[in-house]
C-alpha atoms as one frame of an Amber mdcrd trajectory, in Angstrom:
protein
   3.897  -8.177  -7.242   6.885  -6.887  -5.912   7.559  -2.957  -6.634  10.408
  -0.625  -5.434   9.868   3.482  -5.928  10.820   6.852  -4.447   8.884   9.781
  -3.440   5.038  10.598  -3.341   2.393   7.878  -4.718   5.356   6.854  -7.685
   4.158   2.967  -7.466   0.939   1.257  -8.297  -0.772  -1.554  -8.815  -4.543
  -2.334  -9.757  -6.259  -4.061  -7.210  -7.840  -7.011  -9.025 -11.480  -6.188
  -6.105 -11.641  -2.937  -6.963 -14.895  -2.280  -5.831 -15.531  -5.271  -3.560
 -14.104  -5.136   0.007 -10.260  -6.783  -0.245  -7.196  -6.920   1.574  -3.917
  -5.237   0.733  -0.946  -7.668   2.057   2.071  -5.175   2.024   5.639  -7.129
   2.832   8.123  -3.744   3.406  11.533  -5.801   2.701  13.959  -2.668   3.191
  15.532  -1.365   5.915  13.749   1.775   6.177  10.092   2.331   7.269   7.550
   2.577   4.140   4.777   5.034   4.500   1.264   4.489   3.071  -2.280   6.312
   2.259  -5.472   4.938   1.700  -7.788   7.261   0.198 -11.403   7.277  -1.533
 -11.103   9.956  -3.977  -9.654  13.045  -2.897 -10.048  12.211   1.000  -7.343
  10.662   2.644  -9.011   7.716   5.018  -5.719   6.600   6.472  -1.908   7.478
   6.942   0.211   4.697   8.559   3.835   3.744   8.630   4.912   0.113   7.719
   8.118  -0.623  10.029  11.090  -1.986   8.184  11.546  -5.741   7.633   7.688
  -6.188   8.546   4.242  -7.028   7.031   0.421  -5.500   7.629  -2.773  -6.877
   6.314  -4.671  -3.764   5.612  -8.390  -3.172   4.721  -9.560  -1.849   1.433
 -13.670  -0.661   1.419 -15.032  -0.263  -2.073 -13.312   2.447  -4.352 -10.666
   2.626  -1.805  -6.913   3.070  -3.489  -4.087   2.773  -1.655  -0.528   4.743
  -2.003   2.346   4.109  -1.459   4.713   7.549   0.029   8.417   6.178   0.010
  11.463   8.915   0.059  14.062   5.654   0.224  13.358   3.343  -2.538  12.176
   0.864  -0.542  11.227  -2.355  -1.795   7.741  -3.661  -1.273   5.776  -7.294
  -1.829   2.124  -6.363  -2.283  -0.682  -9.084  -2.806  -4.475  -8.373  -2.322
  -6.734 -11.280  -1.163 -10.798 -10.574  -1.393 -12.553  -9.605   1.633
């Protein structure tokens, strides 16, 4: 899936092991660094930054959702594999 979006959590997609343990491949293709929240709920598990031009494997627990926070319209590959 590729996706491109600006500003807070404006992109999804529906993790096909929601509710199993997965993997979230994220490819950030722009120039500009992506950032990204996992959360369970209302709690925020994890803030991290996803340097331009780069890619990061990151772990999804059960009921996990991940967001994507971009203010530059980057453009984003995003695959999940099951854990």
């Amino acid at each position: 899936m590729c996706m491109t979006g600006k500003g807070l959590g404006q992109d999804g997609a529906i993790n096909p092991y929601f509710g199993e343990l997965s993997f979230a491949i994220i490819k950030n293709k722009s120039h500009r660094p992506l950032g990204i929240r996992i959360q369970e709920g209302e709690k925020v598990i994890l803030i991290q930054e996803i340097e331009q031009k780069s890619i990061d494997k990151l772990k999804l627990e059960p009921n996990q959702q991940l967001y994507f926070d971009s203010q530059y319209g980057n453009e984003v590959v995003l695959s999940f594999k099951k854990g």
